[in-house]
Structures are given as structure tokens and as C-alpha cells.
N, C-alpha and C positions, 0 to 999 in steps of 0.2 A: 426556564422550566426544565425541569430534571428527565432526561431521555435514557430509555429501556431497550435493550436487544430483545424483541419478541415473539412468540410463535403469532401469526395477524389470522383468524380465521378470517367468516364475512362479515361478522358483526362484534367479535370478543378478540380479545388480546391473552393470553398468559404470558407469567415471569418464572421461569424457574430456575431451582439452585440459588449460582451465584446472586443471577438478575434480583432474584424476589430478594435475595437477603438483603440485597444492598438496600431495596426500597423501602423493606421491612424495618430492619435493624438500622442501617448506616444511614437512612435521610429520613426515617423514622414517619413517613406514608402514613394514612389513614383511610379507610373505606369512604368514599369522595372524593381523594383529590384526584384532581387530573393531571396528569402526565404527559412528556411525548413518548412514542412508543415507533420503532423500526425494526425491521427484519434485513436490514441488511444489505436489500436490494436494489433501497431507491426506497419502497414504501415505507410513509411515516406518516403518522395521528395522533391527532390528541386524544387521550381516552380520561376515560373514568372510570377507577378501581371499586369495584363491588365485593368482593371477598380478599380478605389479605391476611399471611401466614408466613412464619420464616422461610420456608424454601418454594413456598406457592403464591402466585398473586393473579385472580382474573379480575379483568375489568373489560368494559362497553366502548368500543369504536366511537366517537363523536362524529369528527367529521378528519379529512386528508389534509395533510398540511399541501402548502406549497413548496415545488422541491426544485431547487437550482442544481442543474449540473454543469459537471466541466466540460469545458470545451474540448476536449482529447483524453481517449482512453489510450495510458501509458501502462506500459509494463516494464517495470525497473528492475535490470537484470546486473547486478550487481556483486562484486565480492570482496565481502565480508572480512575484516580486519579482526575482531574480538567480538567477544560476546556486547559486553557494551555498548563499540560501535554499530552492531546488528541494530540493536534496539532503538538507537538514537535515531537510524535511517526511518526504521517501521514507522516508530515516533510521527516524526516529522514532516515525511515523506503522503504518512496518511491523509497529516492534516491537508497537504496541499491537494489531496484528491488522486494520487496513484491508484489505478484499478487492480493493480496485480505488482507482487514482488516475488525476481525471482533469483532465488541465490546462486551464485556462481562458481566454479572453484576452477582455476589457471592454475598456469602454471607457477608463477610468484604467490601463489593462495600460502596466507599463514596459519588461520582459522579454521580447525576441522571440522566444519558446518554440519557434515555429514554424519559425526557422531552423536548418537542418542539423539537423532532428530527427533522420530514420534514425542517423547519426552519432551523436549525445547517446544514442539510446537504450542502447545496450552498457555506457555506461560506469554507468548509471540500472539498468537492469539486476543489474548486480554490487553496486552501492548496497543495492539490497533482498536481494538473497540475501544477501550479506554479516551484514544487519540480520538475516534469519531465524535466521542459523546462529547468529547472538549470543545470540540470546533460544530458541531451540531451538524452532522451531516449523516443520510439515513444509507450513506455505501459503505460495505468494510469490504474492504479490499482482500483479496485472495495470495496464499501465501501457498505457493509452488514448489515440489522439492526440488535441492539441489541439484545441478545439471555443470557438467564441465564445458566450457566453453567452447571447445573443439563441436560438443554437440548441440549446441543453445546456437550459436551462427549459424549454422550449415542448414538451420529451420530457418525460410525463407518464407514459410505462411504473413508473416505479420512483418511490415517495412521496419529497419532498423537503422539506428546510429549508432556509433561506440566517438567514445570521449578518450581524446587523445593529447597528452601533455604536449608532446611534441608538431602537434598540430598548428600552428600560426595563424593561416587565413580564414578558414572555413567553419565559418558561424553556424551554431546552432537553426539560426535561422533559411542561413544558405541549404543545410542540409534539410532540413521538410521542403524546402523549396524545388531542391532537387527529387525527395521521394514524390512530390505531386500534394504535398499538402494533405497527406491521408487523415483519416479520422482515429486511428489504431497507428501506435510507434512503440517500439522497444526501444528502450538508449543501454547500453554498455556502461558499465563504469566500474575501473580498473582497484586492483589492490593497493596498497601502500606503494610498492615497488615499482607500479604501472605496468602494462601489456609489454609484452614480449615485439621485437618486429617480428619473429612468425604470426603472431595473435592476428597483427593488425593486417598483415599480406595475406592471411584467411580472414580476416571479416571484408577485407576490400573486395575478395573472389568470390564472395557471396553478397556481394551488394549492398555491403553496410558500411557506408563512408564514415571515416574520422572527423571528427569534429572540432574544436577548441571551445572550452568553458570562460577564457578569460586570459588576460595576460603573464597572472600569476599561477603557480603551480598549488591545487586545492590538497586540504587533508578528504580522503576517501568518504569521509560520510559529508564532507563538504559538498565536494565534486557532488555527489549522490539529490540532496535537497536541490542545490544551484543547475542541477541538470534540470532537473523535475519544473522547478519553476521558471526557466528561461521557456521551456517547453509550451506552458500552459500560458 
């Protein structure tokens, strides 16, 4: 069944813009059907469309789906290779249920993440809902502005790991083992070039152990998915 990013009142749904054209125009909707419909947050319904128009669609709450979530809220703090590669992460990364992405920029950063953000975000945006409505899940994950890494470690609110090539022993698993198994984790994950040893002697001093993804050395949007899901 075809799923809507929604405004959910108590009892009514809207679609607007993009949402209603697509139901309008692109799946081509009729006053009756029923849809799923989410906000984003976790809430999702089945509805019934009662008025429908290219860039407007209300329709009638039925009744709340049943909603599985993931077992750990991640935030994927990550940086970015190309544009491309950005989007592969958002992609992918959403479908597995990452709660937040948040871009990074080092010192090895090749991609200037930071230019014409406001801009980029729209189209970042539609990336992830996109990805949501693929995999049917009613969370779109939150998309953070860039932060350089000096300043993204040294925030010790939220347990962290960074993913480390040169790392050998110390499993992903080892590491939640060691943060105490929280419910909230950031993971690090490095450029093409990989972290600097200053990087990783300041994530160490801020209590963000290095990690190992594998035996093999990963491509960055690699590392990125394969973190996420060793995680989860």
C-alpha cells in the first residue's frame, strides 16, 4: 500500500505539494482509496482520502498501524566523499533505521559538504523520505548540519565509537560492551583517506573508542551501511 509524509491531525490527514502530486498525478489516487499515511515520527495510518486535488489531498484517519522500531537510536556521523556518495549513505543507511545523520568534515575531508547546504538539503531530504517510503517505515531520520570533527567528539552527551582501519581487535560489539550497552550511540566513520592519528588520540580522550569493521579495509559509504547494521 502506497505511504504519504503527512500533516496527522485527530481524525484527518493532509497531503501537500510534492506528497498530494505524487498521489494525485504519479499513483493517480481517487477519492476512497485508502492509503498509509506518517509524519515522520513513528505515527502511521491507514486513511481514506475524501477530497483530492494536484497539490491538496484530505482524507479520514481509519485506524494506527502497528509500528516496529529499532532496537538503538544511532546517529551516523560520518564524512562524506562526493555528492553521490552522500546520498548512497542517506539512501541506505535510512532504510536500515539510522535516527540522525550527521556530516562531518576532517581533516582528510575532500567534499565541501558545507557549501550551498541550505540548497542541498531539499533535495537530502526527498532522499530519505523516498528511502522510508521504500522500506515502509513511519521515522525519517533528521539530517544535522555539518560539524568538524574536532567539534562532533569533544560532545560527549551521547556514547560514541569511531571506526578505525587500523584497528585489529576490537569489535564493534566489544565496543557497546564497553559503553554499557546504551540505548543512543554515535559511530564515526572516516573519509576515503581515513582519520588522522591526532583524530583518533582525540576521540580516545573523549571516550570514543576505535573500533574494527572487518578484516578488509571498506569504501567510506561502505564502512558507513556495515557500521549501521553491525550496530543494529
Amino acid at each position: 500500500m502506497p505511504q504519504y509524509l503527512a500533516d496527522i491531525k485527530e481524525t484527518e490527514f493532509f497531503l501537500m505539494d510534492e506528497e498530494a502530486h505524487h498521489a494525485a498525478v504519479v499513483q493517480r489516487h481517487r477519492e476512497g482509496d485508502v492509503v498509509l499515511v506518517f509524519d515522520g515520527t513513528g505515527r502511521q495510518y491507514e486513511g481514506r482520502i475524501d477530497k483530492i486535488q494536484k497539490k491538496f489531498v484530505r482524507g479520514t484517519l481509519l485506524k494506527p498501524c502497528q509500528v516496529r522500531r529499532v532496537p538503538l537510536d544511532i546517529t551516523l556521523c560520518f564524512v562524506p566523499n562526493s555528492r553521490t556518495g552522500l546520498e548512497e549513505v542517506l539512501d541506505k543507511c535510512t532504510q536500515l533505521g539510522v535516527a540522525a545523520f550527521q556530516p562531518i568534515v576532517s581533516a582528510r575531508s575532500e567534499y565541501d559538504i558545507s557549501k550551498k547546504w541550505e540548497d542541498k538539503q531539499v533535495r537530502w531530504q526527498q532522499i530519505m523520505l523516498a528511502a522510508c517510503k521504500q522500506c515502509n517505515t513511519p521515522f525519517l531520520p533528521r539530517l544535522l548540519p555539518p560539524q568538524s570533527f574536532n567539534q562532533a567528539v569533544c560532545e560527549e552527551k551521547i556514547p560514541s565509537l569511531i571506526a578505525y582501519e587500523a584497528e585489529q581487535h576490537h569489535t564493534v560489539t566489544w565496543g557497546m560492551d564497553t559503553l554499557g550497552r546504551p540505548k543512543q550511540v554515535r559511530i564515526f566513520i572516516g573519509p576515503a583517506g581515513g582519520w588522522t592519528t591526532e583524530e583518533i588520540a582525540l576521540a580516545a580522550a573523549h571516550h570514543t573508542p576505535a573500533v574494527t569493521l572487518g578484516v578488509n579495509i571498506l569504501r567510506a559509504e561502505t564502512a558507513c551501511v556495515s557500521a549501521c547494521a553491525k550496530l543494529l
